[in-house]
N, C-alpha and C positions, 0 to 999 in steps of 0.2 A: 209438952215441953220436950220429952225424947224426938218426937216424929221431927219437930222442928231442926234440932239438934242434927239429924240423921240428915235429914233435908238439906242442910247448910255443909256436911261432911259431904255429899253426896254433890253437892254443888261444886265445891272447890275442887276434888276430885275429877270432875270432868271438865273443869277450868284446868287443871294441872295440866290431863292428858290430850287436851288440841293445843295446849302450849306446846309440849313435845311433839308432836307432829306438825307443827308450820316450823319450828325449829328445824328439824329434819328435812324439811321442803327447803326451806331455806339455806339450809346449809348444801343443798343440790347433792344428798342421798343417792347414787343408784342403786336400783336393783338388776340381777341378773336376767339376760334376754336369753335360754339358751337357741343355738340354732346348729343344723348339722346341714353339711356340704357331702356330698358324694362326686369326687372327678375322677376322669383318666388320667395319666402321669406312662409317660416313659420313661425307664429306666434301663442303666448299661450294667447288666451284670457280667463280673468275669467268666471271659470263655465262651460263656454263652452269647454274647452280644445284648446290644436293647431290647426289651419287651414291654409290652404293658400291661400296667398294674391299677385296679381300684383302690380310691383312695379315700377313706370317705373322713372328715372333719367332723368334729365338737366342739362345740367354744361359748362360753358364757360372754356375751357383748351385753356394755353398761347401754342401760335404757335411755341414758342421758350424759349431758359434758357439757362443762364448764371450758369455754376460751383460753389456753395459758395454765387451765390446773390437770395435775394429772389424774386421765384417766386409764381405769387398768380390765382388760380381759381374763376373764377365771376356766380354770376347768379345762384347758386344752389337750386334749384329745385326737389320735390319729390310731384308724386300722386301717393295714394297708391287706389286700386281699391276696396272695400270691397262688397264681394259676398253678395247674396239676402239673403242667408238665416242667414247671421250674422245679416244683416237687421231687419231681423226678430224680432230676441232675442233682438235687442235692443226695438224695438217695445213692447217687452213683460214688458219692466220699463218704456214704455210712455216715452222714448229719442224722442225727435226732433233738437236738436242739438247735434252737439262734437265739443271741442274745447281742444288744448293742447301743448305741447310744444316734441320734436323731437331730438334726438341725433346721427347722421349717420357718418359715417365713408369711407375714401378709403386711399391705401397704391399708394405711388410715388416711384416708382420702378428706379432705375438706369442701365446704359448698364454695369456696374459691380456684378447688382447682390446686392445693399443695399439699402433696404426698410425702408422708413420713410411713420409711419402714420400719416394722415389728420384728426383731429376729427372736423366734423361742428356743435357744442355746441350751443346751446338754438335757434336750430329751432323751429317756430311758425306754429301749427296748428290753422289758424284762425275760428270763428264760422262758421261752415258749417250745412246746415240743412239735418237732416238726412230720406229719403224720404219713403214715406206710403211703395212702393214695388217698387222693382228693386233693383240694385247694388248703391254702394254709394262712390264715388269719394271724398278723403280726402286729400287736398292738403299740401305742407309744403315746409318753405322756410328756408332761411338762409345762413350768409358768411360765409367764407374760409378762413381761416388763410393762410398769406405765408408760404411758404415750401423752404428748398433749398435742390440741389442737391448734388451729392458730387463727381460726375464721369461724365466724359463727352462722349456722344453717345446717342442713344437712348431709353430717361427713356419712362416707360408705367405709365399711373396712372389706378390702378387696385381696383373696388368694396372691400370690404374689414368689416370681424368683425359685421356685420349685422346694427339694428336700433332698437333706446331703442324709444318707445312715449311714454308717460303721457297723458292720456285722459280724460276727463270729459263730459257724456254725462248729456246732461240738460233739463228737462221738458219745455214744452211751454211756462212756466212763468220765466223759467231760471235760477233756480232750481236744484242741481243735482239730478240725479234721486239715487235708493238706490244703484247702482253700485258706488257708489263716483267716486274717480279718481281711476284710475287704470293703473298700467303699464302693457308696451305693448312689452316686448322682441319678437323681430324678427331676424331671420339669412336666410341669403341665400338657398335655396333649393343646392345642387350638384350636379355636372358634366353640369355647366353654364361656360357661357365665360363671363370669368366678366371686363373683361378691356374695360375701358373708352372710349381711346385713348392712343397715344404716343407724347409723349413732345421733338424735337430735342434741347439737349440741348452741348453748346459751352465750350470748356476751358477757363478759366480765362485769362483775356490779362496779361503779366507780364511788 
């Protein structure tokens, strides 16, 4: 009579739990794709003129999308790689920090062919110390607004419109130095494969 008993608990049990999960399927659940992007990017710093910078991306893309609902990218992620000899020059106003804020971009592509941009607003570059020699690693984060699609197949989300920062490098007492703040337009170098990844995204149930 117990075994029975257990038997029948054990049955509902795993009636409940693939309930929950076609639930989930159905309710068109994604999970995180992460993927990481490595480009070139010029940039115009003051004084110094344009250089180029490594720029490598992170970004959590949904595994799936729904037509019309939103969907949202997680985890956004930017280290930008700054060469020794920018290093340098910053050396030359006694910077030992940079700290500032970030504005990047990507365009979500649909399998028709209509492109909506993503702008990631008020990324944070946190206090980073900026080192005596070598290269200097500047990181930056920041969320992703939802986006919807508007065609169903397979949209791309594509690098896009380059990346504004605002910078302030600060003397040891933390301090700016005589560079104040300063922005920092950057754009893509050309003939780069800028896509993310691709998003399968579903028709609307009616």
């Amino acid at each position: 009579m117990a075994r029975r008993h257990l038997t029948t608990i054990l049955t509902r049990t795993t009636a409940v739990l693939a309930g929950l999960a076609l639930a989930a399927v159905g309710a068109g659940v994604a999970q995180a794709v992460p993927v990481t992007k490595t480009l070139t990017y010029t940039c115009e710093f003051p004084l110094i003129g344009p250089d180029e910078l490594q720029v490598t991306i992170s970004v959590n893309l949904p595994d799936s999308a729904v037509v019309g609902q939103p969907a949202q990218a997680t985890d956004f992620k930017v280290s930008v790689l700054v060469p020794e000899r920018i290093v340098e020059a910053f050396d030359l106003f006694e910077a030992k920090t940079l700290d500032g804020s970030a504005v990047a971009h990507f365009d979500v592509k649909d399998a028709a062919g209509v492109s909506k941009t993503v702008d990631i607003n008020g990324m944070t570059v946190p206090s980073t110390p900026i080192p005596d020699t070598g290269d200097l690693t500047v990181p930056a984060t920041g969320d992703v607004p939802p986006t919807t699609v508007d065609n169903p197949g397979q949209a791309q989300a594509i690098v896009s419109g380059g990346f504004d920062a605002k910078l302030t490098p600060r003397k040891a007492d933390g301090s700016p130095t005589e560079l104040g703040t300063f922005d920092l337009p950057c754009k893509e170098n050309p003939g780069q494969d800028l896509k993310l990844g691709e998003i399968p995204v579903a028709a609307a149930r009616k």
